[in-house]
N, C-alpha and C positions, 0 to 999 in steps of 0.2 A: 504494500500500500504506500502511496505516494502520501508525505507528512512534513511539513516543513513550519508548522509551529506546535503542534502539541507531542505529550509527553505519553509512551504507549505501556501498556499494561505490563512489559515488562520490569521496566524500572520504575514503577509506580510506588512500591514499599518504599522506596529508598529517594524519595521526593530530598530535592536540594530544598531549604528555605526560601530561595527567591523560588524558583517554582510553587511552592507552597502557598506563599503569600499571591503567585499571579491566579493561580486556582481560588482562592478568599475571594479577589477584586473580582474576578468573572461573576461569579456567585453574586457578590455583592448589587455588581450592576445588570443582574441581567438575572432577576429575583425569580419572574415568574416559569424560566426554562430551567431552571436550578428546583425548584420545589417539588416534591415527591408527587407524585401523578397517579389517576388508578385510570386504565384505557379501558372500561367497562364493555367495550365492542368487542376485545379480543381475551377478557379475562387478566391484562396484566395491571403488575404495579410496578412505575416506571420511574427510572433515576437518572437525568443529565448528567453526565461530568465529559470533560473534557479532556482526561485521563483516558486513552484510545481504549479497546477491547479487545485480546487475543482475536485472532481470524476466526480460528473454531467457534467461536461466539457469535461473530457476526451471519444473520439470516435477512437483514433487509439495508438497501442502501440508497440514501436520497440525497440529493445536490440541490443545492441554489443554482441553479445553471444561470451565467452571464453572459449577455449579447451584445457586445458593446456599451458596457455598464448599466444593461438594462435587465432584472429579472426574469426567467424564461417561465411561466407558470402555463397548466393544461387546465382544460375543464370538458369534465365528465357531461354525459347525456343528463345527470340529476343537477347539473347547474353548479358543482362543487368544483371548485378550485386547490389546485394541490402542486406540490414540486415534483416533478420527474422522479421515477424508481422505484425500485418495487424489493419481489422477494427472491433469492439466491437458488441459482439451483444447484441441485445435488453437483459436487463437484465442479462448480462454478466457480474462478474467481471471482475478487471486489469488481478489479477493474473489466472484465467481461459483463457482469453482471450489470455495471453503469452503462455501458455502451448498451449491452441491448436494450435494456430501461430507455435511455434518452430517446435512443430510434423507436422503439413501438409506444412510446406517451407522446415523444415531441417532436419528430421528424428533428433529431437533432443528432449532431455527431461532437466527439470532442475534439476542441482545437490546444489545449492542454492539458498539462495532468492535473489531476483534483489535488486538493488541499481540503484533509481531512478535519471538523473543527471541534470533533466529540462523539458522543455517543449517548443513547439511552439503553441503559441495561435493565432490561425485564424478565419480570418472574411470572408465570403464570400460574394460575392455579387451575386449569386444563387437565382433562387426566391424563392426555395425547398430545404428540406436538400436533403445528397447521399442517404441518410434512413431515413424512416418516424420518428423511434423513437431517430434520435438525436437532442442532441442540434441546433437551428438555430438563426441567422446566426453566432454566435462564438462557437469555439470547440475548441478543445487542442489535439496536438499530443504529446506523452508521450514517452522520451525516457531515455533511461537509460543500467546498462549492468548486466547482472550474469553469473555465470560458467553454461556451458551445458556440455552433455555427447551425440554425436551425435551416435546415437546406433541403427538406423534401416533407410529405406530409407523413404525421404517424404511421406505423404499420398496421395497431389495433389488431392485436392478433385476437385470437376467439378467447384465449382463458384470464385475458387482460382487461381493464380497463376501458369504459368505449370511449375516448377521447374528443370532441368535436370540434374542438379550439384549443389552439396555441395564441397564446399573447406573450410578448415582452414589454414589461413594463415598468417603470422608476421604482425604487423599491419603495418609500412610500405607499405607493399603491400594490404592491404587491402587499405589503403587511395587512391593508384593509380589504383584502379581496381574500384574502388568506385567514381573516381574523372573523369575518363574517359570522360563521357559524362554526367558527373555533374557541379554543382558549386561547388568553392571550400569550402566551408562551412563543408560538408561532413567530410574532412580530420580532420576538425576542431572538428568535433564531437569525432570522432573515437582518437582524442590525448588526449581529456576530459577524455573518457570515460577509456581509457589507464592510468591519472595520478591516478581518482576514482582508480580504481583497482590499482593500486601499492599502496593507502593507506588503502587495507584490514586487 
């Protein structure tokens, strides 16, 4: 996995103090994606941190995707709006798993490599995983952001998403098209992922 500012589960026990204290300040400003979550749609209880998550962990992966400093977000036949990517397949990598994500949500492809900005680690209390061959019962959803080039239209496969718009949009408005019939967390993400990218 491409990572060029956070700190990955390896060496997580053994946090330097300034690392320490930059994980505090995140936390501190960016309250409502740092606070414990229950996702009541999938049975999990979910926890930000920006401390990466072994590979074997991670089961779903999603980007801010950037288009010339504009937000790439899709929207569903039910009118929801959402950030590219989805769920891993068996023997999938991250970076596989992104590319085909971007191409069947956003007719997009990537023009760099991602920059990972965290993670949420979920516990479910499911008696099964969603799929046989993930993690059970903790998993990691993986997100982070890269530049895209949205350059043909979704593919909308059958077991996917039915997609029917791509937009790019200021992120601004990406946070209030995103927050609509979300928690505010959301917003929270998309300002993260916005300062990562201003330190490219």
């Amino acid at each position: 996995m491409t990572d060029t500012t956070h700190t990955t589960d390896t060496d997580s026990t053994d946090l330097t103090a300034g690392r320490a204290a930059e994980l505090a300040d995140l936390a501190a400003r960016f309250p409502h994606l740092h606070a414990p979550q229950r996702w009541a749609w999938g049975g999990y209880d979910a926890q930000f941190s920006a401390v990466l998550p072994p590979d074997e962990l991670i089961t779903n992966i999603h980007v801010v995707g950037f288009s010339q400093g504009r937000v790439v977000l899709c929207r569903d036949v039910r009118g929801h709006w959402f950030l590219p990517g989805g769920t891993r397949e068996a023997q999938e990598s991250v970076e596989a798993c992104l590319e085909r994500e971007l191409r069947e949500e956003a007719g997009a492809r990537l023009t760099g490599g991602p920059v990972w900005i965290g993670a949420h680690r979920c516990v479910t209390d499911n008696p099964v995983p969603y799929r046989p061959w993930q993690p059970h019962p903790e998993k990691a959803w993986l997100w982070g952001w890269a530049e895209v080039d949205v350059d043909s239209e979704p593919t909308n496969p059958d077991d996917g998403e039915e997609v029917v718009e791509v937009r790019a949009v200021d992120p601004d408005e990406a946070c209030r098209l995103l927050v609509r019939d979300r928690e505010e967390w959301w917003a929270e993400l998309i300002h993260l992922a916005v300062e990562s990218y201003a330190r490219r």
